[in-house]
N, C-alpha and C positions, 0 to 999 in steps of 0.2 A: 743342747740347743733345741728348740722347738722346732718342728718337723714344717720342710721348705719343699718347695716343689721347685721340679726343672724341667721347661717345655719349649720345642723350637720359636719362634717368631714368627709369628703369622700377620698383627694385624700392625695398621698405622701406629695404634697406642701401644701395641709390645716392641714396635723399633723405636717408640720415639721414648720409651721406660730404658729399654737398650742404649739408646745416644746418653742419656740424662743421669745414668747411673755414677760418672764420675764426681759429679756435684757433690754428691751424697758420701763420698768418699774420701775424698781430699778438701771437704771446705774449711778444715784447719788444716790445710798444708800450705806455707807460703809459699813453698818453690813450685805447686802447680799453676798453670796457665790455662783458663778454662779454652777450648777450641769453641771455632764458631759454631755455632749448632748446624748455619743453613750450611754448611762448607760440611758437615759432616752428615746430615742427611743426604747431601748430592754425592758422596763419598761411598752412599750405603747402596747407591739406585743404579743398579743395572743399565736405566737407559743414562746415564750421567757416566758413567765412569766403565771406561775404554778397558780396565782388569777383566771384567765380567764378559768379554767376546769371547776370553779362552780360559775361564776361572768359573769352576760350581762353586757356592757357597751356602752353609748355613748356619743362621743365628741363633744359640741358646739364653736361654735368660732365667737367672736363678732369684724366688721370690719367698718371699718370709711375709705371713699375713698380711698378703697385696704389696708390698714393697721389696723394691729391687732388694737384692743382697750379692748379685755374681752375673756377670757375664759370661759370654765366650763364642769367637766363631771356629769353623772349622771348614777349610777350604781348599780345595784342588786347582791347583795352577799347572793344566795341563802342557802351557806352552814351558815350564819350568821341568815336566817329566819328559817333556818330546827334547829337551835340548840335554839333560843330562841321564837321559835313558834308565829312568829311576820309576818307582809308584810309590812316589814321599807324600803326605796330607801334610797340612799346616795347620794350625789352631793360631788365633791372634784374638786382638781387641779385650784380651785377658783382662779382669778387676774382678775382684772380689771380697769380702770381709775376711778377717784374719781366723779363719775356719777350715784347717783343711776339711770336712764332711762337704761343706758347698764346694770348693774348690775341687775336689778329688770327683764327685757327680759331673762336674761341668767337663773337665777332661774325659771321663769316662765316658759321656753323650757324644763330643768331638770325635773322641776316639774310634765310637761306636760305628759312628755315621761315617768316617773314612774307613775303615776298614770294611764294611756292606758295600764300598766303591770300589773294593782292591787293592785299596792302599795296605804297604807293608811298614813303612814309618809315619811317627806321627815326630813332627818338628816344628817348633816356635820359642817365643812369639813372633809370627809375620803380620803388620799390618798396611796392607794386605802380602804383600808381596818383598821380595829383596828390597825392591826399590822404591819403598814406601817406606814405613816407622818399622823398627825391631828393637827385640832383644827385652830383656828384663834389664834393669838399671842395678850392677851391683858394686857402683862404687858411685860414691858423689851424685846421692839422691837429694842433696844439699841445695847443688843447685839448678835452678830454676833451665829446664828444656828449651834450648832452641829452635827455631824454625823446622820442621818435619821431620822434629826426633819426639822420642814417647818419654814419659815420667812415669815413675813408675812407686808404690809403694815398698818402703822396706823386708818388708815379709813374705813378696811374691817369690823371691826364689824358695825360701822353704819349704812354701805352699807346694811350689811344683816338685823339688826335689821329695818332698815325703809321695808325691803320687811315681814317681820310680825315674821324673826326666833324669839322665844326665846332663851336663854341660856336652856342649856341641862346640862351640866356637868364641870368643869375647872381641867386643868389640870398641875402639880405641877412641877418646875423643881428646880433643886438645887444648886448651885454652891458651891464647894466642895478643900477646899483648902490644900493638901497633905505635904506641910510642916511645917504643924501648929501639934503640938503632938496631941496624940489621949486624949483624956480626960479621967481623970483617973475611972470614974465612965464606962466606956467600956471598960478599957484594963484588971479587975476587973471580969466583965462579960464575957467577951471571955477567959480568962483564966481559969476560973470554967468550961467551955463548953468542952475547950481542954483536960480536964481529964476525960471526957465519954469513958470509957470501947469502943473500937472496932473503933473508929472515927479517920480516916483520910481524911486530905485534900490535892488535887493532881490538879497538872494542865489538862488541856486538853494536849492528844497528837500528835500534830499534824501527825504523823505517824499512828495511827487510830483514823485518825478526821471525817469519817463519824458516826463509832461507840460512840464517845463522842459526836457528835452533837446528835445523838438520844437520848443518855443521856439525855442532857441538854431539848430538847424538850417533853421528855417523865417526866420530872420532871417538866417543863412550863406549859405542861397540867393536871399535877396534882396540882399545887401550884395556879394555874390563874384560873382552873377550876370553880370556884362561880363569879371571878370577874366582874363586869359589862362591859357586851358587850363581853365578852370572845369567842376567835370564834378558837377552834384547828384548828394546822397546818396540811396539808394534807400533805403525803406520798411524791409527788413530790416537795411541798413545803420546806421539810425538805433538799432533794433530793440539790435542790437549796441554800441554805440555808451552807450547808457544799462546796458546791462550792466556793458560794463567800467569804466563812470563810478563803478560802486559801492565800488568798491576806491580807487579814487583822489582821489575827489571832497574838496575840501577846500571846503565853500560860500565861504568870505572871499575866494576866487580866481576864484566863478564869477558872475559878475553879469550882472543884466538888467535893462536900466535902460526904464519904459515910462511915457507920457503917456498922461492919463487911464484907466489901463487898458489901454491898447495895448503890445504889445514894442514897442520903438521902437529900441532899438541893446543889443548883449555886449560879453560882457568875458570869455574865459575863459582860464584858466591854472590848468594842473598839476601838482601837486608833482614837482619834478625825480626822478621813480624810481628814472634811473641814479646815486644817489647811492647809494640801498639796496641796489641789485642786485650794484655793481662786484663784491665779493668772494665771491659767492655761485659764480662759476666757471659760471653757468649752470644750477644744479642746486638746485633748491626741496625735494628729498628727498635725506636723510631731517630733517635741520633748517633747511635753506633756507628752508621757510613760514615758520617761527618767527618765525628773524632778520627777516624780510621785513616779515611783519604785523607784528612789535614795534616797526621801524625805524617804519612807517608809524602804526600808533595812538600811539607816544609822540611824535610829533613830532619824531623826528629826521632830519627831511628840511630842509637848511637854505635852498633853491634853489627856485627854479619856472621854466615857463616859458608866457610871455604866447603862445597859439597864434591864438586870435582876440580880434579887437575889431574891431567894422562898424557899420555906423549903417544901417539900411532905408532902400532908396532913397527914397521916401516923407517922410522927415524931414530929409533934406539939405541943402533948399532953402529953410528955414523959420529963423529967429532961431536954432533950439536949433542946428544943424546946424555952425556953426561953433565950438563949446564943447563938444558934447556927447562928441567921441572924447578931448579933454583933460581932462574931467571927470573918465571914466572911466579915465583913466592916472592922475590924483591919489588916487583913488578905490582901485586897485590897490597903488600905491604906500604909502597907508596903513597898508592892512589887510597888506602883506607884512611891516609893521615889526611890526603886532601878532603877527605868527606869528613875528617874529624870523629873519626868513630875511634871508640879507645881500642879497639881490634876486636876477637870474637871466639869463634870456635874453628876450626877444623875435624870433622869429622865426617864418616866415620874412617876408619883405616882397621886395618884386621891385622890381630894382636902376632900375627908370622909373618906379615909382609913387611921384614928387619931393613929393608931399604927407604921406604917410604916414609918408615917410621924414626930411623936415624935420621930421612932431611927433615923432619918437624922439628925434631930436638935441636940439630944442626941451627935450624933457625930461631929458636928460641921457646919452641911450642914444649908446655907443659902436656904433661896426661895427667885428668884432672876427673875423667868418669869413663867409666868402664858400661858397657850394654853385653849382656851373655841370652846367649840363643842355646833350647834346650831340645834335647834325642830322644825319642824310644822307640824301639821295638814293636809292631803291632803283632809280634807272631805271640798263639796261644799260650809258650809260656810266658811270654812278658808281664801277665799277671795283672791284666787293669779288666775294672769288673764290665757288663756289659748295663751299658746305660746306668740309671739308680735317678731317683728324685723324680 
């Protein structure tokens, strides 16, 4: 290959070669979904986006006679090493040509640049964070990404695997088909759940949807609180968080189910977006909004996907605690027939949590793509060069 250079991102035109390089990548893939650009420029900006109060980051950008050819960031999510007593780096926003030479440079600069901070692992793809897009896609690249999951091309695992990642973790996603009846072995157990003394399920409401949003995350950080890699949302995060909920919120999706008064376990799921967006190419101006809000107020989103459902530690151990996450799939599974959606995804779920992942199947959920998250070593022998390009 002809000789490519690799250099951080300094100016407006190297992040905006940075956002635009997937175009260049996937414009014959049909199962990707272009992202919005401006959603992804506000995604990259420090003063925009609430990650950056407790997260360094920086962006590489790998170019072949002026033209993009690789990405890649590499970033320190300190509130993720202050909570699991670790000095881990992450590398995400991963793409590249089918080259391990570009690819193995751009790990190498990541690498480079975590390790000069003290990082002693380097671990991805995170973008940015747990609780944003992960993993490489290595199973059912087929089909087309949901709402705030990644696509990813077929050859990225290799790419990383030849630079020395191992697999870290996989991660489980579902596809979930809402006109098929519930199976009578769950409508069975959520009915015994529905006669617990004090127990109501309500939707979110949108007229105080800051207040339910803290609900739902103050029940997130109780329920996820053991999970692996679990990293609570900060204050402006959440802040955020019920902003963007205003645009997407459909209440029939978003429930909170609480005994006598207490939250006691969620349910949430969003209308699939990337159905609205695919054809928009990225670009909401000059009638991009239009389509966009129309798709969305008339209801022609046919899809969703189940992001959470937890039960607070607190109610686990009590009668309700084995019904009440089945309740809430029946529960779901209802109300998506009343929105007429043919069902959707659930994801993600982690490929050892054998409980959560028997009630999908239980209820009828396929595993249909697989996402793997990769490990390595920063200590000297691990063997990754320093910087290159």
């Amino acid at each position: 290959m002809a000789p490519f250079t690799i250099r951080p991102v300094r100016t407006r035109r190297d992040r905006e070669k940075f956002i635009r390089l997937p175009w260049a990548l996937y414009r014959n893939d049909p199962a990707w979904v272009p992202p919005l650009l401006q959603e992804r420029r506000d995604f990259l900006n420090p003063k925009k986006n609430p990650f950056f109060e407790h997260a360094d980051m920086e962006l590489f950008l790998a170019e072949k006679d002026g033209e993009p050819v690789g990405r890649i960031s590499a970033q320190i999510d300190h509130l993720h090493n202050e909570t699991h007593k670790e000095q881990t780096g992450f590398f995400g926003l991963f793409e590249s040509i089918n080259d391990p030479e570009v690819s193995s440079c751009l790990l190498n600069n990541a690498a480079s640049w975590l390790k000069s901070r003290g990082m002693t692992v380097l671990r991805g793809p995170f973008n940015l964070s747990i609780n944003e897009e992960l993993g490489i896609v290595v199973k059912g690249q087929e089909h087309p990404p949901f709402i705030l999951m990644a696509h990813t091309a077929p050859y990225y695992a290799g790419l990383l695997e030849h630079w020395g990642l191992k697999k870290l973790k996989d991660f489980f996603c579902w596809r979930y088909d809402s006109k098929r009846p519930v199976p009578e072995a769950a409508l069975q157990l959520a009915e015994e759940a529905r006669k617990h003394p004090g127990l109501v399920i309500r939707e979110v409401d949108p007229k105080n949807l800051e207040r339910d949003v803290r609900i739902l995350i103050d029940v997130f950080n109780s329920a996820w609180e053991k999970n692996w890699a679990f990293v609570p949302l900060t204050e402006n995060e959440i802040r955020k968080a019920a902003k963007d909920f205003k645009l997407l919120l459909e209440p029939k999706l978003a429930l909170i189910a609480e005994v006598n008064g207490r939250p006691a376990a969620i349910s949430l799921a969003l209308p699939n977006l990337n159905e609205a967006i695919k054809d928009l190419n990225g670009r909401l101006f000059p009638f991009g909004l239009f389509k966009l809000l129309y798709r969305i107020k008339m209801k022609k989103i046919r899809s969703a996907r189940l992001m959470l459902l937890g039960i607070k530690k607190e109610f686990r151990k009590d009668a309700l605690g084995a019904g009440l996450s089945v309740l809430l799939y029946v529960e779901k599974h209802k109300r998506s027939q009343e929105l007429k959606h043919w069902g959707g995804e659930l994801s993600w779920t982690l490929e050892d949590n054998q409980k959560i992942n028997f009630g999908i199947e239980m209820m009828g959920g396929e595993h249909y793509k697989t996402y793997r998250v990769f490990e390595k070593s920063l200590a000297p022998e691990a063997g990754h060069e320093e910087g290159c390009g």
